[in-house]
N, C-alpha and C positions, 0 to 999 in steps of 0.2 A: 504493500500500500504506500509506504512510504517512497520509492522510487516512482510508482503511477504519480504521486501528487509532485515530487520534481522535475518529472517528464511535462505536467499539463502547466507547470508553472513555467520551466523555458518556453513552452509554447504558446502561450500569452505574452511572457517578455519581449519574444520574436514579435510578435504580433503588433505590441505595443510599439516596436522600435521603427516597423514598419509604415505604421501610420506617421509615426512622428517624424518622418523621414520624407514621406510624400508631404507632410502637413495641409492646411487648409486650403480649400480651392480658391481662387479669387474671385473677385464679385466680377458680376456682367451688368453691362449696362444693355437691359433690356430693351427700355424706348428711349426715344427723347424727341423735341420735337422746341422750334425755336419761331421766330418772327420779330422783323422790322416794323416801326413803327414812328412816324413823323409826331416827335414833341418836342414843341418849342421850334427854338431856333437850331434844332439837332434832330437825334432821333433815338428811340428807344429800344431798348434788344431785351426782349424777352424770353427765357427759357423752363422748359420743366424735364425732369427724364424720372425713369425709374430706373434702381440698382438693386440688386438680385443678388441673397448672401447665400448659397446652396449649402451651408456649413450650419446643423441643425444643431452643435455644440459650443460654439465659439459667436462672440460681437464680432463686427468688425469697426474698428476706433478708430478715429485721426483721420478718415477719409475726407479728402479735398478734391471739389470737381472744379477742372482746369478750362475754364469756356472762352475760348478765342474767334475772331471775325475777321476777315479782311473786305477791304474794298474792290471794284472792279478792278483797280493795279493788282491785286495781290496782295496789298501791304496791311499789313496787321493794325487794323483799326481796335479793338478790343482785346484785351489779357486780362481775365479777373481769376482768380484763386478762391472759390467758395469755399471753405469749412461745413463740413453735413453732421446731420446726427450718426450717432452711432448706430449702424445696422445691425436691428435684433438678428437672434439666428434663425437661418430657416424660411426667410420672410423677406419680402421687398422693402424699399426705400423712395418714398419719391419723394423729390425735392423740384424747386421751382429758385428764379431769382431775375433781377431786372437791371438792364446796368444804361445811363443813360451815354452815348456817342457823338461826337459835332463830326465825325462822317461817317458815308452812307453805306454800313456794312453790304455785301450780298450773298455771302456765308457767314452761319455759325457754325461751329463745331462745338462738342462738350464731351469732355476725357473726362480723366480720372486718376487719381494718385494711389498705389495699392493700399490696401486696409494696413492695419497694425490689429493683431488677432489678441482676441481676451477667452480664452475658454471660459463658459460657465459654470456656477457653482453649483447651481438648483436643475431641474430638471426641465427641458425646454418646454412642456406645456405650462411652467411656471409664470413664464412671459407673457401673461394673457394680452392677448392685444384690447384697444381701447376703444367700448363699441359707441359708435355713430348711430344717432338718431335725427329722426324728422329732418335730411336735407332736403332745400328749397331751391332749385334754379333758375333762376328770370334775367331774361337778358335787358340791358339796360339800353336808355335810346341813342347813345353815341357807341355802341355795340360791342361794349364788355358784359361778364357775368356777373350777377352778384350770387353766392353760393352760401347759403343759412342754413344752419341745424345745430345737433349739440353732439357735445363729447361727454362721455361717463365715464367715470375710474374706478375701474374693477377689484382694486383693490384695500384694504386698511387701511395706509396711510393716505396721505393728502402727494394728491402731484403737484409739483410745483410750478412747474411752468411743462406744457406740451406743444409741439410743432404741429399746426393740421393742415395738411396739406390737400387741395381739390383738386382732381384732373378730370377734367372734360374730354369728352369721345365721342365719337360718332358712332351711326347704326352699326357700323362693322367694326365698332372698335377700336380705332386708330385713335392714337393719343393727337388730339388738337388745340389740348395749351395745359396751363397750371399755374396755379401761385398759393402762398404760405402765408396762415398767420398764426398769431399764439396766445395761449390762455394759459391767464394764471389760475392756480390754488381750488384746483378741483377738489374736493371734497370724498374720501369715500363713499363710493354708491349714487354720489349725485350726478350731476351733469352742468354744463357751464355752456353758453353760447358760443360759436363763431360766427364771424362775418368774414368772407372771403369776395379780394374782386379778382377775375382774371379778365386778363385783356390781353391783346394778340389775339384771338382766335378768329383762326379760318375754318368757315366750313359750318357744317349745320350741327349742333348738337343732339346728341341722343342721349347720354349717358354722363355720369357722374360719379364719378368715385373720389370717395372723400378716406385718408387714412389719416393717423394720429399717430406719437411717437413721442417719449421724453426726450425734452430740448438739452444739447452738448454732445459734445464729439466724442464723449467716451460713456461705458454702461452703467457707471455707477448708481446713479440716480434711479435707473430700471432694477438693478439689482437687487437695492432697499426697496423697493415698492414690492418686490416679488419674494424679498427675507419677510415682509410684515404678511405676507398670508391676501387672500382674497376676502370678498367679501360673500357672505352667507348669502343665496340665493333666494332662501327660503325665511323670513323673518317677522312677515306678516300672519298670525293667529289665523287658521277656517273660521268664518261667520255663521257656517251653518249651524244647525242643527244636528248632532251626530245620528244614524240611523235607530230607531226603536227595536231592530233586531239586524244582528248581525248578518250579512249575506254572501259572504264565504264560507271555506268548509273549517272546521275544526283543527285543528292540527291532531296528528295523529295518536298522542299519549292523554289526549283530553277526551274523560268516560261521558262528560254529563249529557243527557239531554235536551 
């Protein structure tokens, strides 16, 4: 026995060293999707993408997306360096951001800087994501969105501040803009409003997807939310009346009539 259990322990070791050797896969930048826009006496470059962490054990932290433009020359009108939240594991990221320009981009591009990997402590259905309710889309009359609903925090402690981010789509699903805003000091179990505007969008809307995420570049902040436990599902008392006779069957060691 004692030799089987040395043998299954190299083999785990192995195992172990093998993972740790390929290590985590890198994020993909799934969508992304950008637009020009005449403000002011310049113009506006607006962008949103999603990032995709396939690593159902690890954050990924420190990631910075790299969005540059040039002009008809070729010449690099726009270089901004975002900082993003830290990508839960397992789960997408979408981010958004707007950078103003005095010339007239005709490309974006949006990279990405690799993650910096945090393995997790708890177990990943721990990271409950943060549910959205009653969003509202109306387009407004100089032909941006304004995007209303609420966020809920699933868990015990209070969130301090959260990123919610809205993407717009169309009937087939194509991502056609985004933008980010933030709330403070959710409440266990409560819920807190956003206002979201996006602007840039081409194309006809069909769809809405709104995600939420705790605000900074690294997980700690998700971590303590996810050590303090969730919140009871079930915490409101039945109003009824209980039944006058019971209507299942007995359990089996119970004689009475």
């Amino acid at each position: 026995m004692t030799v089987a259990l040395a043998l299954a322990a190299l083999a785990m070791a192995s195992c172990a060293g093998e993972d740790e050797q390929e290590g985590p896969q890198p994020l993909a930048l799934k969508e992304q999707v950008s637009s020009v826009v005449r403000s002011g006496a310049g113009y506006a470059v607006t962008w949103a993408g999603v990032l995709n962490n396939p690593n159902r054990w690890h954050f990924g932290e420190n990631v910075v997306a790299v969005v540059t433009a040039v002009d008809a020359a070729g010449k690099e009108v726009v270089h901004l360096e975002q900082p993003l939240d830290a990508v839960p594991p397992g789960r997408p990221l979408a981010f958004s951001g707007q950078v103003p320009s005095s010339a007239q981009p005709v490309r974006v591009k949006i990279d990405y800087r690799p993650a910096e990997w945090r393995p997790i402590k708890r177990i990943p259905s721990a990271f409950l994501k943060f549910p959205i309710e009653d969003v509202r889309t109306d387009k407004q009359p100089g032909g941006s969105y304004l995007v209303t609903g609420y966020v809920v925090d699933p868990f015990r402690k209070p969130a301090r501040s959260l990123s919610v981010t809205a993407l717009l789509r169309d009937a087939a699903g194509k991502l056609l803009g985004g933008a980010t805003s933030y709330v403070d000091d959710v409440r266990p179990g409560a819920r807190r409003r956003f206002v979201i505007t996006v602007e840039g969008v081409r194309g006809a809307v069909a769809a809405t997807d709104v995600q939420a995420t705790t605000w900074g570049s690294t997980a700690k902040t998700y971590e303590d939310l996810a050590q303090a436990g969730a919140v009871s599902l079930h915490t409101i008392p039945p109003t009824t009346e209980p039944f006058a006779k019971d209507r299942g069957y007995p359990p089996p060691t119970d004689r009475r009539q």
